[in-house]
PyMOL Python script that loads the backbone (N, CA, C, O; Angstrom):
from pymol import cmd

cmd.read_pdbstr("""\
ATOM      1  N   UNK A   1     -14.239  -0.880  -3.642  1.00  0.00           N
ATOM      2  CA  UNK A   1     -13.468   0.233  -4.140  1.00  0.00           C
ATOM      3  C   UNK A   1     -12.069  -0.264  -4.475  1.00  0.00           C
ATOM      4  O   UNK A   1     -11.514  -1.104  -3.767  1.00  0.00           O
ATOM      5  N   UNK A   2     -11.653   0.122  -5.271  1.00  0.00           N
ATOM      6  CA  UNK A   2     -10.113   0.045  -6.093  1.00  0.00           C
ATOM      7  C   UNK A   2      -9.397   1.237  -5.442  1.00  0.00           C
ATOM      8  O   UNK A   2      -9.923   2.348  -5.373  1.00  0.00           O
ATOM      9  N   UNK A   3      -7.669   0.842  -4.772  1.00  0.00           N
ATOM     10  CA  UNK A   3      -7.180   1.731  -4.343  1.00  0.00           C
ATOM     11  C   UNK A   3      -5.518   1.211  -4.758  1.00  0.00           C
ATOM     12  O   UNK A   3      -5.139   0.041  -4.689  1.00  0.00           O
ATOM     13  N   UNK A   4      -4.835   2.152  -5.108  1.00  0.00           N
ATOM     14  CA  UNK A   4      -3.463   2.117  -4.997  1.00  0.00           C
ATOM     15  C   UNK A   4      -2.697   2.323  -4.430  1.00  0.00           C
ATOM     16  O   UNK A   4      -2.444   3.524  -4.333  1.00  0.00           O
ATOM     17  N   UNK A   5      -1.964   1.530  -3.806  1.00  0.00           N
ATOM     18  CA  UNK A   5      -0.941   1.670  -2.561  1.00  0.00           C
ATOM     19  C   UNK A   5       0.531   1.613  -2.955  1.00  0.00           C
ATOM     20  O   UNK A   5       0.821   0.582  -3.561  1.00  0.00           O
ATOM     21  N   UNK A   6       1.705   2.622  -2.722  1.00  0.00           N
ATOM     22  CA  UNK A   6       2.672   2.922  -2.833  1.00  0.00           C
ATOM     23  C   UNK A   6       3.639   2.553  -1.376  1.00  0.00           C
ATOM     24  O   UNK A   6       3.354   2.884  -0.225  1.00  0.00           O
ATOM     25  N   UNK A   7       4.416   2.050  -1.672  1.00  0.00           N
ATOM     26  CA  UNK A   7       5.096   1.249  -0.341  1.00  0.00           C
ATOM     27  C   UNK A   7       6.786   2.036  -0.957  1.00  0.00           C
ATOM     28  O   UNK A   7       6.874   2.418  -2.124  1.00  0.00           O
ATOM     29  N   UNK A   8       7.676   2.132  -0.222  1.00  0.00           N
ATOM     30  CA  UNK A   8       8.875   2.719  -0.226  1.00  0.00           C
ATOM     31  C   UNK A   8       9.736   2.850   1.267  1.00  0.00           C
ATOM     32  O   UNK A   8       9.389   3.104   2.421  1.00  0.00           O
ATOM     33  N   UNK A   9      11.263   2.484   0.496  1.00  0.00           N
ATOM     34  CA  UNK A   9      12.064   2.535   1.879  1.00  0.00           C
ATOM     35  C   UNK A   9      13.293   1.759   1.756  1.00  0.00           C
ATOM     36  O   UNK A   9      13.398   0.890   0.890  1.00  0.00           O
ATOM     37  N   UNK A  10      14.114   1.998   2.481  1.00  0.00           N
ATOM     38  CA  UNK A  10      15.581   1.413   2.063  1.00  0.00           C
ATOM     39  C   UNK A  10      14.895  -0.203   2.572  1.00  0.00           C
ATOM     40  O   UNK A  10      14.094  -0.472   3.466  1.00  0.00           O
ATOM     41  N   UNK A  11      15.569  -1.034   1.624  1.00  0.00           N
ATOM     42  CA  UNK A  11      15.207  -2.527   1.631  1.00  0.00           C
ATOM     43  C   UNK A  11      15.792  -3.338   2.548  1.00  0.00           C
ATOM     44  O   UNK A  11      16.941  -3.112   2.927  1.00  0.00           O
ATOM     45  N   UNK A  12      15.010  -4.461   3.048  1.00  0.00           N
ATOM     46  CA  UNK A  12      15.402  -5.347   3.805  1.00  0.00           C
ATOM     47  C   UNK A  12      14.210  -6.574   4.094  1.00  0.00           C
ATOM     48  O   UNK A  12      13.102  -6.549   3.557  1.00  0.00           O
ATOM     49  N   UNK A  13      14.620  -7.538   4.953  1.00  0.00           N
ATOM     50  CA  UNK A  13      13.598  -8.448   5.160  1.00  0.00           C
ATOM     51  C   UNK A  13      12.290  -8.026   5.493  1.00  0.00           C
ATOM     52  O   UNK A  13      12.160  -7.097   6.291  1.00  0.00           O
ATOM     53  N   UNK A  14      11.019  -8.738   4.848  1.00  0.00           N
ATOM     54  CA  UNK A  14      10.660  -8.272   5.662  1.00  0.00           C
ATOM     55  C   UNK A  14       9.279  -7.696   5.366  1.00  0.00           C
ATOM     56  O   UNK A  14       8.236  -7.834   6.005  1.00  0.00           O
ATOM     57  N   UNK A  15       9.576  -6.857   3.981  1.00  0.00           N
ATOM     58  CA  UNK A  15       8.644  -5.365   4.067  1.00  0.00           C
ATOM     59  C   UNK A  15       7.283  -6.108   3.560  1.00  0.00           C
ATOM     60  O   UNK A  15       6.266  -5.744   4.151  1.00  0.00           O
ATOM     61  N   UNK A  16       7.068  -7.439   2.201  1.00  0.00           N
ATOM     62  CA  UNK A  16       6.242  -7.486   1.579  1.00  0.00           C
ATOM     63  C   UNK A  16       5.294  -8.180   2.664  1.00  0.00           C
ATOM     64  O   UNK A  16       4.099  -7.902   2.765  1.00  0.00           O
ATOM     65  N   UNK A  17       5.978  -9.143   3.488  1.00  0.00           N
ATOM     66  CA  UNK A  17       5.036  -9.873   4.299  1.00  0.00           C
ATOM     67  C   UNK A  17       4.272  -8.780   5.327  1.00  0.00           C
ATOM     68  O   UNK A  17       3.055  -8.732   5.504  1.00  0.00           O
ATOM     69  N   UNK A  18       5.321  -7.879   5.987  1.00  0.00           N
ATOM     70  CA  UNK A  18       4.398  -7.010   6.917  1.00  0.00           C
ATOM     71  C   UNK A  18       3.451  -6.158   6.635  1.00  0.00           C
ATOM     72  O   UNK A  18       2.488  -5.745   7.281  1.00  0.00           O
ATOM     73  N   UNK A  19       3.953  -5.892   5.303  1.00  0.00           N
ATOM     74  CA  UNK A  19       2.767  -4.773   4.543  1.00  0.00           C
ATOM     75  C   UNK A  19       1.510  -5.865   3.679  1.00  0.00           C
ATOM     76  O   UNK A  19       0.362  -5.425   3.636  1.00  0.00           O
ATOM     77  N   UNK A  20       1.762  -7.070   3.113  1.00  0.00           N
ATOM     78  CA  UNK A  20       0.681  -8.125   2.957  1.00  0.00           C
ATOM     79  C   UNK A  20      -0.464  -8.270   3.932  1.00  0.00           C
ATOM     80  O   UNK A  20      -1.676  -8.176   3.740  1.00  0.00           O
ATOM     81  N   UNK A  21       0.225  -8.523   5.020  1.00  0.00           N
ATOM     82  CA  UNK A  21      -0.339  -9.000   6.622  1.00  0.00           C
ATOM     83  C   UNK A  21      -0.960  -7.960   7.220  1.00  0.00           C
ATOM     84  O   UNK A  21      -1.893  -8.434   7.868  1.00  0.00           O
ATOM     85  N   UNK A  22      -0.920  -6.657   7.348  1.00  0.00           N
ATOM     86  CA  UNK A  22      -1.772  -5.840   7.879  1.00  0.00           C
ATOM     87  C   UNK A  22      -3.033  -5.667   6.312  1.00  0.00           C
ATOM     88  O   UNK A  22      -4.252  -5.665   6.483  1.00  0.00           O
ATOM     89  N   UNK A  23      -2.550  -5.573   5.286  1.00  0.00           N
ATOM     90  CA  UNK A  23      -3.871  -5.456   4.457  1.00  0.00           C
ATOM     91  C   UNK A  23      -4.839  -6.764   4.759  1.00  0.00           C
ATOM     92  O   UNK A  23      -6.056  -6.649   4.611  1.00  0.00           O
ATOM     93  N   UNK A  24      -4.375  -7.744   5.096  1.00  0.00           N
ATOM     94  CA  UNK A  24      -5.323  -9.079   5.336  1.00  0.00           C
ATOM     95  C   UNK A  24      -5.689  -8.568   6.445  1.00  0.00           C
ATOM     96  O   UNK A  24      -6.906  -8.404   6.364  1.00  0.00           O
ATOM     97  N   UNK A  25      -5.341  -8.251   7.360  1.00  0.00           N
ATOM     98  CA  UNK A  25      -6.108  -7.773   8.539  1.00  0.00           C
ATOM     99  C   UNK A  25      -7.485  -6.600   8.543  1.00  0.00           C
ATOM    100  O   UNK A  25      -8.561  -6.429   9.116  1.00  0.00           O
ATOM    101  N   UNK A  26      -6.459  -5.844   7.296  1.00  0.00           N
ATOM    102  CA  UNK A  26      -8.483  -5.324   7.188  1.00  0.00           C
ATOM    103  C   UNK A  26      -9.466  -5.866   5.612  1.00  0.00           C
ATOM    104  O   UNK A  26     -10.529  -5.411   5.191  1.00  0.00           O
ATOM    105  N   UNK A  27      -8.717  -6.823   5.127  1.00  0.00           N
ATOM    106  CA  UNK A  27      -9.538  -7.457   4.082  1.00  0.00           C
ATOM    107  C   UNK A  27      -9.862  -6.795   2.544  1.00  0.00           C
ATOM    108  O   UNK A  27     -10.596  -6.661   1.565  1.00  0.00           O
ATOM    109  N   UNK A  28      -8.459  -6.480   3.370  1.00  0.00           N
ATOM    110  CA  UNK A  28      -8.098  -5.438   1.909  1.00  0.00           C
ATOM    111  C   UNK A  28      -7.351  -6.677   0.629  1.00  0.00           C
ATOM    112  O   UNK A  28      -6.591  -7.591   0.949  1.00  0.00           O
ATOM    113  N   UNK A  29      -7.710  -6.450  -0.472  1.00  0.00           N
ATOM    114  CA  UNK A  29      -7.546  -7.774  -1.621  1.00  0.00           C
ATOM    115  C   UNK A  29      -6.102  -7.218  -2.302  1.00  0.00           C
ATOM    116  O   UNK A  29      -6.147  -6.065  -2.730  1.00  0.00           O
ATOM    117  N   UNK A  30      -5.232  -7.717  -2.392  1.00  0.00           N
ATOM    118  CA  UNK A  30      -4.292  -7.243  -3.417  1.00  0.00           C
ATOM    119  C   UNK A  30      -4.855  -8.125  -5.083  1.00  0.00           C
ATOM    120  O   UNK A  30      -5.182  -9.311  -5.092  1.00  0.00           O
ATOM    121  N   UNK A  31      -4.856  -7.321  -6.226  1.00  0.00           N
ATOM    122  CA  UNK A  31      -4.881  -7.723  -6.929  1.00  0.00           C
ATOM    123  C   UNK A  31      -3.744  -7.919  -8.363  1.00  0.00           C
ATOM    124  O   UNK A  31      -3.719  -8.522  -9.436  1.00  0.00           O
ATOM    125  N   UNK A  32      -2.904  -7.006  -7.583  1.00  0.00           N
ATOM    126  CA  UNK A  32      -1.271  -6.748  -8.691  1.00  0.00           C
ATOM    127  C   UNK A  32      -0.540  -5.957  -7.536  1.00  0.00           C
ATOM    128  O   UNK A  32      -0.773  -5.120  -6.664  1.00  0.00           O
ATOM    129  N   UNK A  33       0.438  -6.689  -8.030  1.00  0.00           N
ATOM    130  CA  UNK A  33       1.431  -5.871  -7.373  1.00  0.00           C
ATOM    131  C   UNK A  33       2.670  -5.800  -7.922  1.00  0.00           C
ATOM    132  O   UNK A  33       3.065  -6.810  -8.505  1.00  0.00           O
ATOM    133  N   UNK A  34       3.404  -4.815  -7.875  1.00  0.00           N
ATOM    134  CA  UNK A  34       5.206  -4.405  -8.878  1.00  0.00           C
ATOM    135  C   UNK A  34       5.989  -4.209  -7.479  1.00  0.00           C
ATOM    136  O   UNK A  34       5.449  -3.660  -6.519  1.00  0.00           O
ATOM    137  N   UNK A  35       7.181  -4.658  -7.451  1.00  0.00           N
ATOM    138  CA  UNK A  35       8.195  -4.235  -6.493  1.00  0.00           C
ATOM    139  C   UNK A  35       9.443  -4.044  -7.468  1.00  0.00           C
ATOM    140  O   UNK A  35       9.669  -4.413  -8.621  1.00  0.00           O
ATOM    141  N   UNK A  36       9.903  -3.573  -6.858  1.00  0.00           N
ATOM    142  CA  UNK A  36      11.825  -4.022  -7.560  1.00  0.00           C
ATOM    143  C   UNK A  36      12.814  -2.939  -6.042  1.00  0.00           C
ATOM    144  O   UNK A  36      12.420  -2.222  -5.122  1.00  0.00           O
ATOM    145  N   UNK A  37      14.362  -3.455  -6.602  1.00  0.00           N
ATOM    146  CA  UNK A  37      15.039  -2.881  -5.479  1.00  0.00           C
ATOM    147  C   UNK A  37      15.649  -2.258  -6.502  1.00  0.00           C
ATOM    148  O   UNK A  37      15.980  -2.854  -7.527  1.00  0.00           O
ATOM    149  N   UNK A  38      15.846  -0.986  -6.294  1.00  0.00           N
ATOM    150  CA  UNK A  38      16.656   0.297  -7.000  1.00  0.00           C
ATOM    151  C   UNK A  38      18.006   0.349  -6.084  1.00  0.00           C
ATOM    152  O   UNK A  38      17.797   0.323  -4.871  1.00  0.00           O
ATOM    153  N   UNK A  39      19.076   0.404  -6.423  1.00  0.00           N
ATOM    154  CA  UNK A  39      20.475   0.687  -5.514  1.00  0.00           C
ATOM    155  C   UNK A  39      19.832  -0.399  -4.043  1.00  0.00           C
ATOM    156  O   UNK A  39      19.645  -1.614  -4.106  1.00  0.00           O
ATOM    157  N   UNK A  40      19.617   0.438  -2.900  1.00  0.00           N
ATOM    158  CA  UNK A  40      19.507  -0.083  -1.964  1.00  0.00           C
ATOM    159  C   UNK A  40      17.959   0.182  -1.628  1.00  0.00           C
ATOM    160  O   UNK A  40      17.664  -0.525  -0.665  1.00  0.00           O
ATOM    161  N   UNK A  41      16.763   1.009  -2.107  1.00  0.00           N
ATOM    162  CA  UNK A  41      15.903   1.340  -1.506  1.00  0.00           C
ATOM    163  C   UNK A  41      14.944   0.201  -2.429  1.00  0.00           C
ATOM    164  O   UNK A  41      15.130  -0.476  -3.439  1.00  0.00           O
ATOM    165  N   UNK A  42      13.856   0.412  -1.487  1.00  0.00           N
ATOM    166  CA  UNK A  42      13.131  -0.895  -2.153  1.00  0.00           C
ATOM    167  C   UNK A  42      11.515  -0.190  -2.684  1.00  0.00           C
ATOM    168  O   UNK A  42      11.113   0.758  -2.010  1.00  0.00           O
ATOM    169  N   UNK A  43      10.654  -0.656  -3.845  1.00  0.00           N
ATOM    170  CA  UNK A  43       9.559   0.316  -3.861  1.00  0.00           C
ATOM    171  C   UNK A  43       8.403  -0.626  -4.432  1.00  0.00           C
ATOM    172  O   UNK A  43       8.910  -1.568  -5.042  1.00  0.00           O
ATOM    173  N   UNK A  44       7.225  -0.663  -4.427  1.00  0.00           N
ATOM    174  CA  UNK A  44       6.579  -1.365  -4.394  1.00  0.00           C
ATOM    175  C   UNK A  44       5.016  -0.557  -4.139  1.00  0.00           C
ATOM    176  O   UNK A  44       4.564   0.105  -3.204  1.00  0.00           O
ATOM    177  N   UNK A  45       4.351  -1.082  -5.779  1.00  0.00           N
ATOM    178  CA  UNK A  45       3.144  -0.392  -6.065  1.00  0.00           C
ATOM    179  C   UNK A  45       1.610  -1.619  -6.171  1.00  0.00           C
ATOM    180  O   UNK A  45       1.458  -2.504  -7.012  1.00  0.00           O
ATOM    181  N   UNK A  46       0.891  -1.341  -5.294  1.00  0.00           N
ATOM    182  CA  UNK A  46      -0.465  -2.680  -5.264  1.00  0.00           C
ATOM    183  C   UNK A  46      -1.310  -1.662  -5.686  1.00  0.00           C
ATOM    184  O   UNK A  46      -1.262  -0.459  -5.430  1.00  0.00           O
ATOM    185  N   UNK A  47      -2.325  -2.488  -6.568  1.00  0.00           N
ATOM    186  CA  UNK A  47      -3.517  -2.463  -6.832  1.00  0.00           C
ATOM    187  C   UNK A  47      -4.454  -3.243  -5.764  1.00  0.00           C
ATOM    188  O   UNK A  47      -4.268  -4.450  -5.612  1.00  0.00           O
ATOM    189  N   UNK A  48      -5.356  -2.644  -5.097  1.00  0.00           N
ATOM    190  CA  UNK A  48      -6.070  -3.626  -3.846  1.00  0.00           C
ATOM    191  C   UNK A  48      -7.746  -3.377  -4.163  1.00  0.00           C
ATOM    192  O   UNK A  48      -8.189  -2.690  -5.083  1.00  0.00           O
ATOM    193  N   UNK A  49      -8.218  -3.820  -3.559  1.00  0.00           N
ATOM    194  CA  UNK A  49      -9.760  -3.173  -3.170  1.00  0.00           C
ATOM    195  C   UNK A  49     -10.337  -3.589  -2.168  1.00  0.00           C
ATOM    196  O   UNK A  49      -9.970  -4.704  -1.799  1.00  0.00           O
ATOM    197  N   UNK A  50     -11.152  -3.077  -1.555  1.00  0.00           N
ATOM    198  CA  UNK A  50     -11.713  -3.269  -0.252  1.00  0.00           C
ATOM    199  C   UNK A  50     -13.440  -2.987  -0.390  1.00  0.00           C
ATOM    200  O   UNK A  50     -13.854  -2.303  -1.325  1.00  0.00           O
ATOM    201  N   UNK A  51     -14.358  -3.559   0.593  1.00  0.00           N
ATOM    202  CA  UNK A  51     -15.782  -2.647   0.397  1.00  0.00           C
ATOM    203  C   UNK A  51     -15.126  -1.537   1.513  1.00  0.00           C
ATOM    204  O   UNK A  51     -14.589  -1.481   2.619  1.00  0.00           O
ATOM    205  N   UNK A  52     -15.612  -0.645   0.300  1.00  0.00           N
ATOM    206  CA  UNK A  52     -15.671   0.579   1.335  1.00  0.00           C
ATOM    207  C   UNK A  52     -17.021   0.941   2.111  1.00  0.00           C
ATOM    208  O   UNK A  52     -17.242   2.035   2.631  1.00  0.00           O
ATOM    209  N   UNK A  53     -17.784  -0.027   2.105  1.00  0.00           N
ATOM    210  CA  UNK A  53     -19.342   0.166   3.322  1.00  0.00           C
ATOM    211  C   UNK A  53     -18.256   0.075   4.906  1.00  0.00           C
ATOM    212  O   UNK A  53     -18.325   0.974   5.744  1.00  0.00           O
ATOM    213  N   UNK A  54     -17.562  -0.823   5.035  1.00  0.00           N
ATOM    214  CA  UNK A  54     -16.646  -1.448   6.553  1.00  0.00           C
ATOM    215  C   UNK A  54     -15.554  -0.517   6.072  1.00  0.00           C
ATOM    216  O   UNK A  54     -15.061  -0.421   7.195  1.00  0.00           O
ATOM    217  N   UNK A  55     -14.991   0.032   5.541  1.00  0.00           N
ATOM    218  CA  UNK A  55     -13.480   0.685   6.068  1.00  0.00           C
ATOM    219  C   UNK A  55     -13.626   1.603   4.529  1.00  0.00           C
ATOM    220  O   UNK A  55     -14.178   1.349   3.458  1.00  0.00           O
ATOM    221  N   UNK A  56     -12.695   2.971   5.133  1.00  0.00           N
ATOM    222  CA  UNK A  56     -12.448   4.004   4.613  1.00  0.00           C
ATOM    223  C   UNK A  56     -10.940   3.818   3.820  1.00  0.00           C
ATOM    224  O   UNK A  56     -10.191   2.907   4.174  1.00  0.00           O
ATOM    225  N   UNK A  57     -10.661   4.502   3.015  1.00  0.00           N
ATOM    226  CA  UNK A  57      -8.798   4.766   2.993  1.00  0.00           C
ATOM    227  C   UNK A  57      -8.814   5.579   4.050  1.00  0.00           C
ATOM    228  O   UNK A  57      -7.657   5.182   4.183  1.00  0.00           O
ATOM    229  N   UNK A  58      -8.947   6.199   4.788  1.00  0.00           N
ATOM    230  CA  UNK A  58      -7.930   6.987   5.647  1.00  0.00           C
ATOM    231  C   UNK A  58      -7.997   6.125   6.710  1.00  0.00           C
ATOM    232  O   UNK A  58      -7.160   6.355   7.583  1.00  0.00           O
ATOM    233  N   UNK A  59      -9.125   4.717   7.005  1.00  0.00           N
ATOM    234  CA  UNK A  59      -9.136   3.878   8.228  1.00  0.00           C
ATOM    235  C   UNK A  59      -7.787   2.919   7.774  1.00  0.00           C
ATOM    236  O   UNK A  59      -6.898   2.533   8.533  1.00  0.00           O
ATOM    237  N   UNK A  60      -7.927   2.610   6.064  1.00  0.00           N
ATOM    238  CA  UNK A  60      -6.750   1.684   5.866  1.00  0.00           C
ATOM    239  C   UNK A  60      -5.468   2.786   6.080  1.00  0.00           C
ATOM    240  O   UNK A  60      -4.721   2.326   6.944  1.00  0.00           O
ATOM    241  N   UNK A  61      -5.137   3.668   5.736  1.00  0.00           N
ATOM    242  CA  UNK A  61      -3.823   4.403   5.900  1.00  0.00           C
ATOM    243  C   UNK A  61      -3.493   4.570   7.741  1.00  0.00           C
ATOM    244  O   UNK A  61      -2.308   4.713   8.041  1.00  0.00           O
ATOM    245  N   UNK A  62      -4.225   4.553   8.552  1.00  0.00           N
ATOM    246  CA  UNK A  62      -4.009   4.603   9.638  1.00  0.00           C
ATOM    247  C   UNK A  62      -3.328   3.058  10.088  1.00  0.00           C
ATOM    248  O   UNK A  62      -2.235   2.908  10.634  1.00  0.00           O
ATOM    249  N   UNK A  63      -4.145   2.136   9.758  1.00  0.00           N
ATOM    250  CA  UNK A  63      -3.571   0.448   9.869  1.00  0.00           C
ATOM    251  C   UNK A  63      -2.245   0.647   9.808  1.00  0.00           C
ATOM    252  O   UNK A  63      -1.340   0.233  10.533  1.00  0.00           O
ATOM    253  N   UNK A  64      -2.235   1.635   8.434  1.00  0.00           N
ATOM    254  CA  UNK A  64      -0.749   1.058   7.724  1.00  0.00           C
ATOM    255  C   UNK A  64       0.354   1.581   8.378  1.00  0.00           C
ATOM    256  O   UNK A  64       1.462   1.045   8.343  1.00  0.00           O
ATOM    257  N   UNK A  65      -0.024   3.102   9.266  1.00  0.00           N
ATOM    258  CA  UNK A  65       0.828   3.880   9.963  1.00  0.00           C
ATOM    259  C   UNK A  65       2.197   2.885  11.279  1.00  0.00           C
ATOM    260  O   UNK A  65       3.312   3.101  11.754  1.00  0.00           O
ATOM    261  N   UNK A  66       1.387   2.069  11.319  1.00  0.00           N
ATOM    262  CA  UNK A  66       2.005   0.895  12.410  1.00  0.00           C
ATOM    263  C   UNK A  66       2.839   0.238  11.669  1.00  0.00           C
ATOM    264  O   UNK A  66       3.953   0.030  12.148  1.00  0.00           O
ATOM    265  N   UNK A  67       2.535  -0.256  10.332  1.00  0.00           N
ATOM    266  CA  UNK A  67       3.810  -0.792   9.721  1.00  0.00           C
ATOM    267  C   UNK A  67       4.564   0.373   9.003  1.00  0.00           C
ATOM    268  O   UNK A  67       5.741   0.013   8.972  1.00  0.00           O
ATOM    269  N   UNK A  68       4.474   1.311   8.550  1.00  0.00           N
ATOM    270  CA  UNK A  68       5.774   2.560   8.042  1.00  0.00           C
ATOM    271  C   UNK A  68       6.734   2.789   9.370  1.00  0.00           C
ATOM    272  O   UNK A  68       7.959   2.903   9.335  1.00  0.00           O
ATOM    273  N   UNK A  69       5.701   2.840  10.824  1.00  0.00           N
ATOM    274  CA  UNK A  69       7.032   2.762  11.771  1.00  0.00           C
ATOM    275  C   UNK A  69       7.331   2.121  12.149  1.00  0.00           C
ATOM    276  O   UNK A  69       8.480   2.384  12.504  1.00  0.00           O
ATOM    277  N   UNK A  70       6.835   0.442  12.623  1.00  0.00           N
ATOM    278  CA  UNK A  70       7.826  -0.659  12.645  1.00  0.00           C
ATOM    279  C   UNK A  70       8.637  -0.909  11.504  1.00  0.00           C
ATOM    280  O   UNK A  70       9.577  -1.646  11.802  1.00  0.00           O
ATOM    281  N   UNK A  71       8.619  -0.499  10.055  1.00  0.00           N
ATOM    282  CA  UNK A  71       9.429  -1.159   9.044  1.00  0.00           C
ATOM    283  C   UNK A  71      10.354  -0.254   8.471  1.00  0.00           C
ATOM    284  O   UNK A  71      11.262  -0.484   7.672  1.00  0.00           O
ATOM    285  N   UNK A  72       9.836   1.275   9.220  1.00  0.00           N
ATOM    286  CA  UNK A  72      10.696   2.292   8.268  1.00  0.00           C
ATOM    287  C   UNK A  72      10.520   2.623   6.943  1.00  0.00           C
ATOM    288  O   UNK A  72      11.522   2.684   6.230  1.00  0.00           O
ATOM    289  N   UNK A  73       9.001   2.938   6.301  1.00  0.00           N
ATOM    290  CA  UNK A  73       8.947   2.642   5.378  1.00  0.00           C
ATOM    291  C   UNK A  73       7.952   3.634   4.831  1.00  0.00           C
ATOM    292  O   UNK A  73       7.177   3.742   5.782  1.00  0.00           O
ATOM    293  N   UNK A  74       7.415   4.575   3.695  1.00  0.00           N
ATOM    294  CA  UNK A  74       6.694   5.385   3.469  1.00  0.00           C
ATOM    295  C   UNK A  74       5.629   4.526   3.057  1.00  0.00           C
ATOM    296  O   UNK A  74       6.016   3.466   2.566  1.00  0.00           O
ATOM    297  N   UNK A  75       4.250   4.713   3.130  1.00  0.00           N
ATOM    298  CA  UNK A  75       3.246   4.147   2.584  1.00  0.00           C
ATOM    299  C   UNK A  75       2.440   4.862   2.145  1.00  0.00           C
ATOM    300  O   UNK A  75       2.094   5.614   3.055  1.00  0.00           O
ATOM    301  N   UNK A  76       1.713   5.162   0.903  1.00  0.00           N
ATOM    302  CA  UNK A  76       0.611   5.981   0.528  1.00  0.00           C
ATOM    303  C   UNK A  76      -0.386   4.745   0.054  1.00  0.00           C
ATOM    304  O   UNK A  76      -0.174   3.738  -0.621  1.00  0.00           O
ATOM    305  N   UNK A  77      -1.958   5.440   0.924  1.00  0.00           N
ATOM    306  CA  UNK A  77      -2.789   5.109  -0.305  1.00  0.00           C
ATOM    307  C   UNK A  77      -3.964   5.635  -1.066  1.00  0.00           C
ATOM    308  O   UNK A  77      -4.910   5.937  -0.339  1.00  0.00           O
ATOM    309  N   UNK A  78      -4.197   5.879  -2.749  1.00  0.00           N
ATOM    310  CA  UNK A  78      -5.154   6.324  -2.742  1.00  0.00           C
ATOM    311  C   UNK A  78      -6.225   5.957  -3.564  1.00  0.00           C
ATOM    312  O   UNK A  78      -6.151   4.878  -4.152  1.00  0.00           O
ATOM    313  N   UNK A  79      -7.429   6.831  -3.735  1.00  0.00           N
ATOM    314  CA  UNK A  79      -8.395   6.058  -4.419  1.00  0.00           C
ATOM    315  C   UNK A  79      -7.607   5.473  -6.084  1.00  0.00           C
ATOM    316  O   UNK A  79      -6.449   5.740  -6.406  1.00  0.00           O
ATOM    317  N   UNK A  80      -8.309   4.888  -6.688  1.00  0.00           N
ATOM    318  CA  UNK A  80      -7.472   4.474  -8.233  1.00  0.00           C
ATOM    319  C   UNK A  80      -8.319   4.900  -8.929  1.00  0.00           C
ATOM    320  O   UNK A  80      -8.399   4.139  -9.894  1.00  0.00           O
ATOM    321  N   UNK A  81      -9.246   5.947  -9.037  1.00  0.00           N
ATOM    322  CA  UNK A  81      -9.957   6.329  -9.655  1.00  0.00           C
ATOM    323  C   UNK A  81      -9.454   7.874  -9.735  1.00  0.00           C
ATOM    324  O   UNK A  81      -9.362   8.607 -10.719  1.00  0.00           O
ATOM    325  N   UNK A  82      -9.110   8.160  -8.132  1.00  0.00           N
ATOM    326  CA  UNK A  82      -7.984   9.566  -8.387  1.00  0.00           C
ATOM    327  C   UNK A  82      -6.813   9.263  -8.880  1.00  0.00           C
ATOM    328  O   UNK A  82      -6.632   9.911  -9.911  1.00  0.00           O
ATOM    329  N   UNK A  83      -5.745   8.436  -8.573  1.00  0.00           N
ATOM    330  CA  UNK A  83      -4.597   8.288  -8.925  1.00  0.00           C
ATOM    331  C   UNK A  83      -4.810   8.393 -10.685  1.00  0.00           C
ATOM    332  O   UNK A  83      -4.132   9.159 -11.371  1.00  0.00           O
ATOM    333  N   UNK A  84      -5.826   7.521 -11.224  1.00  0.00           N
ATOM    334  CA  UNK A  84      -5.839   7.611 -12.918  1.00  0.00           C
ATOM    335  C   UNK A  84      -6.132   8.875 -13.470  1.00  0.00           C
ATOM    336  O   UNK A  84      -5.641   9.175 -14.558  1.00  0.00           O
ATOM    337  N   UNK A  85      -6.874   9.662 -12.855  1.00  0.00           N
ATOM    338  CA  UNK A  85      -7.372  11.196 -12.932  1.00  0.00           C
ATOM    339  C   UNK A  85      -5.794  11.728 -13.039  1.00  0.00           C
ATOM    340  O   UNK A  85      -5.110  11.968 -14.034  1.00  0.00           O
ATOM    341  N   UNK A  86      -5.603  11.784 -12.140  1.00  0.00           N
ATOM    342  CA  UNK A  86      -4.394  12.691 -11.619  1.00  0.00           C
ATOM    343  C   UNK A  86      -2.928  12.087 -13.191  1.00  0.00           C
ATOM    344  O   UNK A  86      -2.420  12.878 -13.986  1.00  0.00           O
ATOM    345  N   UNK A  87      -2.770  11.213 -13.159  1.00  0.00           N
ATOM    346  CA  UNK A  87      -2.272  10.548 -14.181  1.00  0.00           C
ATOM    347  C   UNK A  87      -2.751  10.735 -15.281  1.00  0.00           C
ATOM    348  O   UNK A  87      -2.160   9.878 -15.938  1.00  0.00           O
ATOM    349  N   UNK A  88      -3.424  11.261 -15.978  1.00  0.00           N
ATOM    350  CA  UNK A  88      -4.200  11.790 -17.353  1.00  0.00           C
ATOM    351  C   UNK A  88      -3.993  12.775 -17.391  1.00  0.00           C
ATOM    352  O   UNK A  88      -4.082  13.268 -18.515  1.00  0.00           O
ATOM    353  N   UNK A  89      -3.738  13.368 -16.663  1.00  0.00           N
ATOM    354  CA  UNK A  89      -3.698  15.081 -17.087  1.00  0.00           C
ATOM    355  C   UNK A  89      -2.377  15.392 -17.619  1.00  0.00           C
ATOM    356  O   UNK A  89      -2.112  16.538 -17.984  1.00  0.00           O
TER     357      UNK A  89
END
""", "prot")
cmd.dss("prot")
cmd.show_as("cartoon", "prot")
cmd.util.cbc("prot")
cmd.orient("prot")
């Protein structure tokens, strides 16, 4: 499954490796990814995929819950089949 993940949060060391490192932990693939730093906040959009037979998005959004509060940082993720839906209209 193809999913898009939205990362956000005032910037600092730090964010791409911790948010990299828990997706390797559930074998989640990045296949693109955009960052940039706006003023001071930092934002950052992946394209990933995972089999979804072993893990859900809401099993990966829970992973991720551990790094938004160690890093301070908003994380969404969702299917990319909704996100393009939702984006077409």
């Amino acid at each position: 499954m193809f999913a898009i993940i939205t990362v956000t949060g005032a910037d600092h060391v730090g964010i791409i490796a911790a948010v990299s490192t828990a997706l390797a932990e559930q074998k989640v693939n990045i296949h693109n990814v955009s960052q940039t730093i706006m003023d001071e906040w930092f934002t950052m959009i992946l394209q990933v995929s995972f089999d979804d037979s072993e893990r859900t998005i809401a099993d990966i959004q829970e992973h991720m819950h551990r790094v938004e509060e160690a890093e301070n940082l908003v994380i969404r993720i969702q299917s990319e089949a909704l996100f393009t839906a939702v984006n077409e209209i």
